[in-house]
ZANUGU-813002 format. One record per residue (C-alpha): x, y, z; residue number from 1; residue in one letter. Coordinates in Angstrom, 1 decimal, padded with zeros to 4 digits. Layout:
<rs>
<<X; Y; Z>; NUM; A>
...
</rs>
This chain:
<rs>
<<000.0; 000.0; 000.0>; 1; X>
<<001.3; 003.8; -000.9>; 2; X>
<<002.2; 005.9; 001.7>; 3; X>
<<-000.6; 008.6; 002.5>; 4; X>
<<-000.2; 011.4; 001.2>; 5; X>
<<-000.9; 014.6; 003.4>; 6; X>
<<-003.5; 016.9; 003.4>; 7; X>
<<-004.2; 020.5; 003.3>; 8; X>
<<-005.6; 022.1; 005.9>; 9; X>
<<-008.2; 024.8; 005.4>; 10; X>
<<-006.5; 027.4; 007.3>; 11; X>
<<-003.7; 026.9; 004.4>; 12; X>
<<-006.5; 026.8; 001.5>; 13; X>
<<-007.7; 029.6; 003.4>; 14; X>
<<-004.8; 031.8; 003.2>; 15; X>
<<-004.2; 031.1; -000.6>; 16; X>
<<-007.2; 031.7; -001.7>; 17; X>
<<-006.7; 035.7; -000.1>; 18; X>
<<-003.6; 036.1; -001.8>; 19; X>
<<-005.0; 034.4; -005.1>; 20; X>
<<-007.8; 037.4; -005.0>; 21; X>
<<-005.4; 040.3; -003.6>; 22; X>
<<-002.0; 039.4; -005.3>; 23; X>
<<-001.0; 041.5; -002.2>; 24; X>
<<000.7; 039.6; 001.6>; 25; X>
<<-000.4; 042.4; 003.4>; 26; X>
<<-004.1; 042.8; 001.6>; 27; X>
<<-004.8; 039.3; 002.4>; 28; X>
<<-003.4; 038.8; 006.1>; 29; X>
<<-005.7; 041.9; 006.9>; 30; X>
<<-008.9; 040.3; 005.0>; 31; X>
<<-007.9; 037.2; 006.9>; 32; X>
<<-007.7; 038.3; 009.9>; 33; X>
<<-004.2; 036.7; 010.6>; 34; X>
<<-000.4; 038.1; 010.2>; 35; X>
<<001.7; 038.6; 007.4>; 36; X>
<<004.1; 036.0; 008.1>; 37; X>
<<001.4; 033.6; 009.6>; 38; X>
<<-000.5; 034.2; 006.3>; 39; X>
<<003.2; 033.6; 003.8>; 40; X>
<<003.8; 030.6; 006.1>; 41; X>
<<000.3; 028.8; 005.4>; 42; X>
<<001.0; 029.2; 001.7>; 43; X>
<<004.0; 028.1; 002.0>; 44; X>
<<002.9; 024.8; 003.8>; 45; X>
<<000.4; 024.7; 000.8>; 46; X>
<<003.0; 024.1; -001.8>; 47; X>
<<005.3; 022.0; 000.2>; 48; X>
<<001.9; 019.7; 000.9>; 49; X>
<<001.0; 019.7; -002.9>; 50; X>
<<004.4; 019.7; -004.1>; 51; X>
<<003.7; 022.4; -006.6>; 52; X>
<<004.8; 026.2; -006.8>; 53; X>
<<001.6; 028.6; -006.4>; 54; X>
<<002.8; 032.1; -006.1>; 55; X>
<<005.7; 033.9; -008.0>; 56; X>
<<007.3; 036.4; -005.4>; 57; X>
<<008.6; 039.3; -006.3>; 58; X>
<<010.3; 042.3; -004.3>; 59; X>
<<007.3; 044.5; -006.1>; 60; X>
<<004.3; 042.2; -006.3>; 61; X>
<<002.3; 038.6; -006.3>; 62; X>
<<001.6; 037.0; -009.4>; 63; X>
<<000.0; 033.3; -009.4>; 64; X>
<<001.9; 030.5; -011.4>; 65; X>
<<000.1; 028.8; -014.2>; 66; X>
<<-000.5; 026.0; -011.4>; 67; X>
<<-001.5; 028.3; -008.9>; 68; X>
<<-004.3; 030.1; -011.5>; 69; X>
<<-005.4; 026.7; -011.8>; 70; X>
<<-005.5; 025.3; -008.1>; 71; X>
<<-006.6; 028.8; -007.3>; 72; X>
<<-009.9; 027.9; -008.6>; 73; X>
<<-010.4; 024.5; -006.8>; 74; X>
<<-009.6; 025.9; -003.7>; 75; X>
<<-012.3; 028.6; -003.9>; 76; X>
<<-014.8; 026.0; -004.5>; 77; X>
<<-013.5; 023.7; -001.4>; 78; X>
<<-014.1; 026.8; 001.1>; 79; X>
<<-017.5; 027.3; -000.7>; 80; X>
<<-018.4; 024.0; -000.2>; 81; X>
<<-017.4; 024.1; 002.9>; 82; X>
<<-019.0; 027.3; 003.8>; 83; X>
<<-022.1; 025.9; 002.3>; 84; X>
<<-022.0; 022.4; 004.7>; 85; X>
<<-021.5; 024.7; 008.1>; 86; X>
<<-024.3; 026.8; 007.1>; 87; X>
<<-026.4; 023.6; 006.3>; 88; X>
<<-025.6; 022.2; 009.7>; 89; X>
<<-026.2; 025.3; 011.8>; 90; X>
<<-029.8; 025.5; 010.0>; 91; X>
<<-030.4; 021.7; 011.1>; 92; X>
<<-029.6; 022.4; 014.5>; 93; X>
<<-032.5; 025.0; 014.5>; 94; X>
<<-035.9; 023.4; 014.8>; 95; X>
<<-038.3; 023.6; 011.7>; 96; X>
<<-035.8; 024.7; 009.1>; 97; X>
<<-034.5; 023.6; 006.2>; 98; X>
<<-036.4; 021.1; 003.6>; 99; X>
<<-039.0; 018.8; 004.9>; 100; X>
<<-040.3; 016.6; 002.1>; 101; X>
<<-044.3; 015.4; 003.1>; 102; X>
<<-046.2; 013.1; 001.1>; 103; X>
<<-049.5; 013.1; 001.2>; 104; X>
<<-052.1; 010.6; -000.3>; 105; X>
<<-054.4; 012.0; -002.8>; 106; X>
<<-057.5; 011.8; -000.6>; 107; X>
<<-056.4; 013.9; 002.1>; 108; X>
<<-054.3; 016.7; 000.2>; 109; X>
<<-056.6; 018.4; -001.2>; 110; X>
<<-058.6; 018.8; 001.9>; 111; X>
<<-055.7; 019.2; 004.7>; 112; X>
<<-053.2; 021.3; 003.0>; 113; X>
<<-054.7; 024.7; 003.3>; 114; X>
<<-054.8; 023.9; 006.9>; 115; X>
<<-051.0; 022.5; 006.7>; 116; X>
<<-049.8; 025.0; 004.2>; 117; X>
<<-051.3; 027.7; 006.8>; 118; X>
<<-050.1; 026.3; 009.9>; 119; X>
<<-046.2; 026.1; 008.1>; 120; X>
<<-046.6; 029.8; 006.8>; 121; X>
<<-047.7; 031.2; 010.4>; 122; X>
<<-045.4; 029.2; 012.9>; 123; X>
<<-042.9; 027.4; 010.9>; 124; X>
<<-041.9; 030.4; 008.3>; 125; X>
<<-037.9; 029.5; 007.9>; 126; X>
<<-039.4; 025.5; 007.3>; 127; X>
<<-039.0; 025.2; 003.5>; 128; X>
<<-041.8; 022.5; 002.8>; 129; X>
<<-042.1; 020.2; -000.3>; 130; X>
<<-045.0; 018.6; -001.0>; 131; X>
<<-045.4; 015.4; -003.1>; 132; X>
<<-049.1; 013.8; -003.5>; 133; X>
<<-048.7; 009.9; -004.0>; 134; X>
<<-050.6; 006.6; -003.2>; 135; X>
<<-049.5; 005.1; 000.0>; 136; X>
<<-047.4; 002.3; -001.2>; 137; X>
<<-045.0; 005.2; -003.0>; 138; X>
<<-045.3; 007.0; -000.2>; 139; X>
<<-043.8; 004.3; 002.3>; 140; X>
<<-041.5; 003.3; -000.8>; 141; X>
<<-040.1; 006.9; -000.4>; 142; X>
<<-040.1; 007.3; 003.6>; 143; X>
<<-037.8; 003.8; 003.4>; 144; X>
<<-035.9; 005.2; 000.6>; 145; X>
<<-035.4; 008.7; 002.5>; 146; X>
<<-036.9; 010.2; -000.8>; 147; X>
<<-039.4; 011.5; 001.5>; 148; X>
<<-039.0; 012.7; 005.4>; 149; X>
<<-042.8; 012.6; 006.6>; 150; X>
<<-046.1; 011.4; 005.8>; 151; X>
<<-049.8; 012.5; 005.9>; 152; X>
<<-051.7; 009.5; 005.3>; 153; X>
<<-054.7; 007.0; 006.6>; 154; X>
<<-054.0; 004.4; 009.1>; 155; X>
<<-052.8; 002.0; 010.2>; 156; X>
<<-050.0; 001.2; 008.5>; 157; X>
<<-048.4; -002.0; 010.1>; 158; X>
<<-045.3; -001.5; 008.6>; 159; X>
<<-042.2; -002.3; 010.3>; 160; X>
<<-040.0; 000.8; 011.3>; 161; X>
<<-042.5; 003.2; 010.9>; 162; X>
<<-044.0; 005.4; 013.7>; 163; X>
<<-047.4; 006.8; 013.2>; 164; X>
<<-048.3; 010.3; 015.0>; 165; X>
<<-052.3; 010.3; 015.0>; 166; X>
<<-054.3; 013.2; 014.0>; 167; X>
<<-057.8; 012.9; 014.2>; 168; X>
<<-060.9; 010.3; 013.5>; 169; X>
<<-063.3; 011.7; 010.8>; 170; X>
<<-066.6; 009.6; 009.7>; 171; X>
<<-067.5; 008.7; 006.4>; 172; X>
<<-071.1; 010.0; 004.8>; 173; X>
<<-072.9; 008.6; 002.0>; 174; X>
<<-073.2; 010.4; -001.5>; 175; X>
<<-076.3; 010.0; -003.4>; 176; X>
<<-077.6; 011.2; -006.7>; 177; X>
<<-080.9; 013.5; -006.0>; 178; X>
<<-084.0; 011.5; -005.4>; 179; X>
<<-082.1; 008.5; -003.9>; 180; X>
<<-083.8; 006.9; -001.1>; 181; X>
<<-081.4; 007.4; 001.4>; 182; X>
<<-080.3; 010.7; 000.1>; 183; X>
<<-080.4; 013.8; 003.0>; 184; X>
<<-080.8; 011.0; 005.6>; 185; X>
<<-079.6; 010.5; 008.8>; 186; X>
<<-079.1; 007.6; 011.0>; 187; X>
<<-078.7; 005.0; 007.7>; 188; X>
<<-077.7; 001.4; 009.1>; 189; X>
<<-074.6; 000.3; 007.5>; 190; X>
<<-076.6; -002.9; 006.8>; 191; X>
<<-078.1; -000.3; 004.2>; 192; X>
<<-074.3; -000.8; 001.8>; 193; X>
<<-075.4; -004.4; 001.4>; 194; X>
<<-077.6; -003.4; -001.4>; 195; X>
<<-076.2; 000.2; -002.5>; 196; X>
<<-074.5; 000.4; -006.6>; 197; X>
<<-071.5; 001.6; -004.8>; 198; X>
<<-068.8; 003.2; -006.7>; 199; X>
<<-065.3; 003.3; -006.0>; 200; X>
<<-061.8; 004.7; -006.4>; 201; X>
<<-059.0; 002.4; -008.8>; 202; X>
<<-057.1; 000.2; -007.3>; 203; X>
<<-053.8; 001.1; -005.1>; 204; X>
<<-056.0; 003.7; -003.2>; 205; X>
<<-056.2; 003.3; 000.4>; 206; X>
<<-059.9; 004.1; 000.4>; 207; X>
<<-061.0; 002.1; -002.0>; 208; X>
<<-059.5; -000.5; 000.6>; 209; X>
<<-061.3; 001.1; 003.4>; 210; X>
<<-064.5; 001.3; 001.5>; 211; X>
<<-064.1; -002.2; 001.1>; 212; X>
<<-063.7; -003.1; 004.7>; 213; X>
<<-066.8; -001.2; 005.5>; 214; X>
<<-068.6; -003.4; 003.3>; 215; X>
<<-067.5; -006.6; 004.8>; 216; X>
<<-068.2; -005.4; 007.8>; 217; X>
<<-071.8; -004.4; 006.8>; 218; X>
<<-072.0; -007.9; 005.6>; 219; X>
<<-071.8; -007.3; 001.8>; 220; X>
<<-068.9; -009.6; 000.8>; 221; X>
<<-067.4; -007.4; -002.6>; 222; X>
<<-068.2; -004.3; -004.6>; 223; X>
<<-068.6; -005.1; -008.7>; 224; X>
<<-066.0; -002.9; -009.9>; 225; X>
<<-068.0; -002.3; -013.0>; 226; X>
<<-067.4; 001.8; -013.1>; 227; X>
<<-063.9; 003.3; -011.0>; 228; X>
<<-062.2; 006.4; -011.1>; 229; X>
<<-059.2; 007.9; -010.5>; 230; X>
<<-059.9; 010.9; -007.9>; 231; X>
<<-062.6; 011.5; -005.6>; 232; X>
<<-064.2; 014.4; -007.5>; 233; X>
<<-064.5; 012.1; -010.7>; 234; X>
<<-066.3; 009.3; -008.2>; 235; X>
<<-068.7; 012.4; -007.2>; 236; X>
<<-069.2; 013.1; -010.8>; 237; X>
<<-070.2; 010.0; -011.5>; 238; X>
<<-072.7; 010.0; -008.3>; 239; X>
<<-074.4; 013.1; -009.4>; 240; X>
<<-075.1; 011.4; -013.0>; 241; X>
<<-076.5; 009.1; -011.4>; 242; X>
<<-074.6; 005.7; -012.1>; 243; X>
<<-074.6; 004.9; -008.2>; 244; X>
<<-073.5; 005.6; -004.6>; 245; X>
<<-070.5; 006.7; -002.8>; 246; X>
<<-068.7; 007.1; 000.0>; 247; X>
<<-066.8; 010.0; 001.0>; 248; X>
<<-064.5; 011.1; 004.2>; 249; X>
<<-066.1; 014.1; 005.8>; 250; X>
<<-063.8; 016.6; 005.0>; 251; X>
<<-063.9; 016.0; 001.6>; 252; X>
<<-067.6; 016.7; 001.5>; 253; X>
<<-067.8; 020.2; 001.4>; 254; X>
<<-065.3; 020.5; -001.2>; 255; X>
<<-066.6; 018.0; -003.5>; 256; X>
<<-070.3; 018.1; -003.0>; 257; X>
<<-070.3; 021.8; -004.0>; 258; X>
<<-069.6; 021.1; -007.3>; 259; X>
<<-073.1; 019.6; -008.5>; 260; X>
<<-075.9; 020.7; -007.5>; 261; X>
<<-077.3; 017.0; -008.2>; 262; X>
<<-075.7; 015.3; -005.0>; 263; X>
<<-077.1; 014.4; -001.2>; 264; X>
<<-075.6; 013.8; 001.5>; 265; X>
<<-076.9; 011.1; 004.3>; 266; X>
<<-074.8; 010.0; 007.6>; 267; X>
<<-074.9; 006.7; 009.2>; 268; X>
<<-075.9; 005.3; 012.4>; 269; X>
<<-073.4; 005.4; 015.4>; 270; X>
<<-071.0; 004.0; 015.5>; 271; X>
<<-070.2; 005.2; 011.8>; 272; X>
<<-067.5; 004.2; 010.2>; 273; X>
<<-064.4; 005.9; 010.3>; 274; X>
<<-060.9; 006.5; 008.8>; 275; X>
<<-057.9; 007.7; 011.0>; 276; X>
<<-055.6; 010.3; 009.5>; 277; X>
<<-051.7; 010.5; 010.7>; 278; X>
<<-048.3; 011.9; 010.5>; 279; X>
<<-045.9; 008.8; 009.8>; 280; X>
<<-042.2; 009.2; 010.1>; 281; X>
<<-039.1; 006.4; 010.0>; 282; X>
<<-038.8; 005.0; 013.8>; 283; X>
<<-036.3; 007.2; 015.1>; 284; X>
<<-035.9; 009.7; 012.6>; 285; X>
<<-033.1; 012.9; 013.6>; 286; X>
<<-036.3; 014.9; 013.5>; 287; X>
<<-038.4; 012.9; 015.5>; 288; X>
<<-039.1; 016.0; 018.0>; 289; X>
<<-040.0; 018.0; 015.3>; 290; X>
<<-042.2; 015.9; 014.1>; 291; X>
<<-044.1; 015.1; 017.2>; 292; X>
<<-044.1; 018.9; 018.0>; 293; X>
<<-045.7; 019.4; 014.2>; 294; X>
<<-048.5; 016.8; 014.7>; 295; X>
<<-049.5; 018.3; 017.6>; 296; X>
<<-049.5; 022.0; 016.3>; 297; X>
<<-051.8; 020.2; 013.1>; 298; X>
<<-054.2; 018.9; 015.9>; 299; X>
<<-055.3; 022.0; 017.1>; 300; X>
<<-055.2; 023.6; 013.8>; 301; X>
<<-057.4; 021.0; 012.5>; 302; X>
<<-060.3; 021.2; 015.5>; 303; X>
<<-063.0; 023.6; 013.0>; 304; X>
<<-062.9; 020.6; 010.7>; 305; X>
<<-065.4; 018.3; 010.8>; 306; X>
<<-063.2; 015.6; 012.5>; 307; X>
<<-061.8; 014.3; 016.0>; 308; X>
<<-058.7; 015.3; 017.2>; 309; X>
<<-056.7; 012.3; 018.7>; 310; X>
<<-054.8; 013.1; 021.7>; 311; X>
</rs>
């Protein structure tokens, strides 16, 4: 094996890069901060460490060899980087800054971010937040992947090293076309989904899943997935033209049942079913503090929706 070959240090890049800009000793030991010999000797360490001549001396001036024009450059871009890394680490040592990538599924974003996007703006202001709307199983694939540092999705999960931060419990309501039965009602028996034309979202949505457990659980063993669609105001299309029923979480009803003027609305018999919204992070994430303190500022936030904050 070759002997290791030394190093620079930066207080030597340091002081070659001033005299690279000055072309002056006494210039760049005053913009360093440092004396004129300490400054000469750190350059001088420089070359011995490289092996390579970087200044031409001269009783009159400084001039830069053609290796030192060259190496000149690179070590300009060294302290940058290195400038650019401290500055990076002092920001991650204060809470909520710096980039925080959330995924969200597509049936809570568009009905939670303005309360998010708010919260962020008003408490968090240096927090630079990315959003990214996916189906759940991207979304894990990037929390495992570290594409993605936080989640805003239904749960439970059940997935091994992850850590869910619950939100809130919000019911789901039934979405009729006018002149439906059950349209406008209240108290409907979830025995009632046994015979419903129920429509639902494609498959790899999470509440097209969910749907389909509250089915089974009303005793109706599938759902003919004759018609589907891709996005919850499609499925509500598709109610208010009457080709069937739907269900819908209740905070996407006010959104989405304001479109057409050709929908009801009717809510089911206690205890209705449910879907529980969280914050999901990796188990022992750097962050995890923040992220706990986050999900708690989105819980009180979140108390004039139509939902139930979970403690």
């Amino acid at each position: 094996m070759g002997k290791r070959r030394r190093q620079p240090s930066l207080a030597q890049l340091r002081a070659f890069a001033a005299v690279a800009e000055h072309l002056h000793f006494r210039d760049a030991a005053a913009a360093t901060g440092v004396s004129q010999p300490a400054l000469s000797g750190a350059v001088s360490a420089l070359e011995e460490t490289l092996g390579v001549t970087l200044l031409e001396r001269t009783t009159r001036r400084v001039l830069l060899s053609p290796a030192g024009e060259r190496l000149a450059v690179r070590a300009k871009a060294v302290l940058e980087e290195i400038g650019a890394l401290m500055e990076e680490a002092d920001a991650l040592r204060a809470p909520f800054t710096g980039a925080l990538r959330l995924g969200v599924i597509p049936t809570v974003a568009p009905y939670l971010l303005p309360t998010v996007l708010r919260l962020v703006h008003d408490r968090y202001p240096h927090l630079d937040l990315q959003v990214h709307e996916e189906q759940t199983a991207n979304l894990l694939d990037g929390l495992a992947g570290g594409r993605l540092d936080l989640l805003l999705l239904a749960v439970p999960l059940g997935v091994p090293g992850v850590t869910e931060l619950p939100l809130f419990d919000e019911d789901f309501v039934l979405v009729t076309p006018l002149g439906h039965p059950l349209g406008g009602r209240e108290g409907i028996p979830r025995a009632a989904l046994r015979e419903l034309n129920l429509l639902l979202l494609d498959e790899g949505h999470c509440l097209r899943d969910q749907a389909l457990d509250i089915c089974r659980e009303a005793g109706r063993a599938g759902v003919p997935a004759t018609t589907t669609a891709a996005g919850l105001s499609t499925l509500v299309q598709l109610v208010a033209g009457g080709l069937g029923t739907t269900l819908l979480p209740r905070t996407a009803v006010r959104v989405e049942t304001a479109r057409s003027a050709q929908l009801l609305t009717g809510s089911f018999a206690d205890p209705a079913p449910t879907r529980r919204i969280a914050l999901a992070m990796r188990t022992g994430a750097a962050r995890a503090d923040e992220y706990e303190e986050l999900a708690s500022a989105l819980r009180g936030s979140m108390r004039d929706l139509p939902v139930r904050t979970v403690a």
